[in-house]
C-alpha positions as CSV (number, residue, x, y, z in Angstrom):
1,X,-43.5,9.9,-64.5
2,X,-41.9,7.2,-62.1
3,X,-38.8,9.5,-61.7
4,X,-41.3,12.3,-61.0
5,X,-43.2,10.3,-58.5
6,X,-40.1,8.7,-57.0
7,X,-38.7,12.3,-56.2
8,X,-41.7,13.5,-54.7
9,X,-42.0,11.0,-52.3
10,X,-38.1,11.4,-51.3
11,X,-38.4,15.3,-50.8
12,X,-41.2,14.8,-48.6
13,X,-39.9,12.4,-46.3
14,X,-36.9,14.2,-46.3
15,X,-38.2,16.9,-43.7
16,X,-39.8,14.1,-41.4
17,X,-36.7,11.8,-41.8
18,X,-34.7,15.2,-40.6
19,X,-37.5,16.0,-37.5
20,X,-37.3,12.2,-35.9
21,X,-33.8,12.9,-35.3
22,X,-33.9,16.3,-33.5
23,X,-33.3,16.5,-29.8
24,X,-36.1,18.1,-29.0
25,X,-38.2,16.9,-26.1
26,X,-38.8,14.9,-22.9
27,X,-36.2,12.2,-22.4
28,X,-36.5,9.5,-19.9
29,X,-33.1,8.0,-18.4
30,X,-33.0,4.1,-18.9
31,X,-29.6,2.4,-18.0
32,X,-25.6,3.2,-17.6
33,X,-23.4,1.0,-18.9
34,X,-19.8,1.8,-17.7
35,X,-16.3,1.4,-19.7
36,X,-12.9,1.0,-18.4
37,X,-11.9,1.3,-14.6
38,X,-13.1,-1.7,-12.1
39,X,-16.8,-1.5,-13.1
40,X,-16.0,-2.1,-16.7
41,X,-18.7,-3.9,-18.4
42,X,-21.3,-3.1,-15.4
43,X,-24.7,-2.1,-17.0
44,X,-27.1,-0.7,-14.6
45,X,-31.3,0.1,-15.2
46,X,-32.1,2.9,-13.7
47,X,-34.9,2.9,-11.1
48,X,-35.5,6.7,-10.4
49,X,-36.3,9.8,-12.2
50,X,-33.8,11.2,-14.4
51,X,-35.3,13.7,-17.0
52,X,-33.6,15.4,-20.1
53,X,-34.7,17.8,-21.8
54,X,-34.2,19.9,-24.9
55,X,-35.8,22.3,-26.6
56,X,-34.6,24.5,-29.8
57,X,-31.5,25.9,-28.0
58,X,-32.0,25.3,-24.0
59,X,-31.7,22.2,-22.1
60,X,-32.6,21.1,-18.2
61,X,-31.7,17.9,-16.5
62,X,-32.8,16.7,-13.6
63,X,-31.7,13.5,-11.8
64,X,-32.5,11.5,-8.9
65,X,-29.3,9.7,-8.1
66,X,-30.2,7.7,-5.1
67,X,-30.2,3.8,-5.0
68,X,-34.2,3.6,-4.2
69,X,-36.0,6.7,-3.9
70,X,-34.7,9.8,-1.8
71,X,-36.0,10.1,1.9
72,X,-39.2,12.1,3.1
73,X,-38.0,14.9,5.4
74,X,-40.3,15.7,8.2
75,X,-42.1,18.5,8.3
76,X,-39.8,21.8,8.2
77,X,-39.8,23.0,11.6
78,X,-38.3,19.5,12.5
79,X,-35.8,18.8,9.6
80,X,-31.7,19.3,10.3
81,X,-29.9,20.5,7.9
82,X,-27.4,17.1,7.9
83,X,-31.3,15.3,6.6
84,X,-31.7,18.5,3.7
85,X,-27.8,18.0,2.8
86,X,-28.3,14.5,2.8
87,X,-31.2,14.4,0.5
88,X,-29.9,17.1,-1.6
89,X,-26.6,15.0,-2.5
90,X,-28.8,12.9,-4.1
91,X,-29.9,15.7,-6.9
92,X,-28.5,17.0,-9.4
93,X,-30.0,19.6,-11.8
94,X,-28.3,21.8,-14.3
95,X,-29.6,24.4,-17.2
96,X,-28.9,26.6,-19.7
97,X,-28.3,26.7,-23.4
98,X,-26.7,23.6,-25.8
99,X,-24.9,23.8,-29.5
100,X,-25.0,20.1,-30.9
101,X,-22.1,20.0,-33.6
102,X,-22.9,16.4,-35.2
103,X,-21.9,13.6,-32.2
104,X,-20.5,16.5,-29.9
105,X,-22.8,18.5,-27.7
106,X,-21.5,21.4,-25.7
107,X,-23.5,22.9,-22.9
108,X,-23.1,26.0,-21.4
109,X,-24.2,25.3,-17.9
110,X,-26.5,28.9,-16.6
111,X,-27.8,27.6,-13.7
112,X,-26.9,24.3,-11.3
113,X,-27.1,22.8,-7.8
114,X,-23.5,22.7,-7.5
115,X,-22.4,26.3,-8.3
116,X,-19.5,25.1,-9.3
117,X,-20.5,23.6,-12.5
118,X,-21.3,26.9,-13.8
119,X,-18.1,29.0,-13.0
120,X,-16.1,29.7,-16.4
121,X,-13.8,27.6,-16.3
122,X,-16.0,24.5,-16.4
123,X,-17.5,25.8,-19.5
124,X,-18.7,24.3,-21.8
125,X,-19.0,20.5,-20.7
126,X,-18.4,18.8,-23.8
127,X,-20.1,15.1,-24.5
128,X,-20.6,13.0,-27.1
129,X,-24.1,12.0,-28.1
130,X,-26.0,9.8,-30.7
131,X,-29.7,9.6,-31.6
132,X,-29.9,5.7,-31.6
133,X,-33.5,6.0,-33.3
134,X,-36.1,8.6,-33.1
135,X,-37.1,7.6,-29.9
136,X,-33.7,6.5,-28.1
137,X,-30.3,8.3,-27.3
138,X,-27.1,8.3,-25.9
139,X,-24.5,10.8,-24.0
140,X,-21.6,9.6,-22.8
141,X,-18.5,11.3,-20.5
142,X,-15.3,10.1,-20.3
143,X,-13.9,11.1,-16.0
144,X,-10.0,12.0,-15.5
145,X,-9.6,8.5,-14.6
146,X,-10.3,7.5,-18.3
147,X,-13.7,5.6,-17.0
148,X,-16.9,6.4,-19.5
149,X,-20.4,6.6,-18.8
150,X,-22.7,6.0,-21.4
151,X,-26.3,7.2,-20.6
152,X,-28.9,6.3,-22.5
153,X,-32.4,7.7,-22.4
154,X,-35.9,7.5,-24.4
155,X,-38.3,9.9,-25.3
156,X,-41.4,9.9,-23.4
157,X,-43.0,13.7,-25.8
């Protein structure tokens, strides 16, 4: 009866044990810590937004990438379009669908700020990432230069 009981218990924790580690949901960028090149060893918080998000097969990200808040722009009739470039260097935002093979995830970029990142031949971006707990991951990208970036975000849904 032990055995019995004992079993029980494992097969139903086995879906929830299986569910805290899904992607799924809103994740709020934390902190870069970089590896190799002349920052090696830096680990930065970050201070503005950068949102991940995954749901059964599609993903978005959005990131804020300036030092402390992007700009204002005046109102539109008075803005250049040196302030709009300006701002928008500091954005970047990419969707479309992901297949997560273990620690690999490959994205197939469908729609970006930079058009480049979704022309074929940057297809799919490949990263590594791990579920830390059910409430903390990491991606990481290794550039040309052989410098990674690991990202690490937490859930906020």
């Amino acid at each position: 009866m032990r055995r019995f009981i004992t079993l029980l218990g494992i097969l139903l924790a086995i879906p929830t044990l299986g569910a805290a580690q899904s992607l799924e949901g809103v994740w709020l960028g934390t902190g870069v810590r970089v590896i190799g090149g002349p920052d090696d060893g830096q680990v930065t918080t970050i201070t503005q937004p950068r949102l991940l998000i995954y749901t059964d097969a599609f993903f978005m990200w959005a990131f804020d990438g300036s030092e402390s808040g992007r700009a204002l722009l005046p109102p539109p009739d008075q803005t250049s379009d040196a302030q709009i470039g300006a701002v928008a260097r500091e954005y970047n935002s990419v969707g479309g669908t992901y297949i997560r093979e273990g620690a690999t995830i490959r994205y197939n970029q469908l729609v970006a700020l930079v058009p480049n990142a979704m022309a074929p031949e940057n297809q799919p971006l490949v990263r590594e990432i791990r579920m830390l707990t059910a409430n903390r991951l990491q991606t990481q990208i290794t550039n040309e230069d052989g410098v990674t970036l690991v990202l690490t975000y937490r859930r906020m849904e």
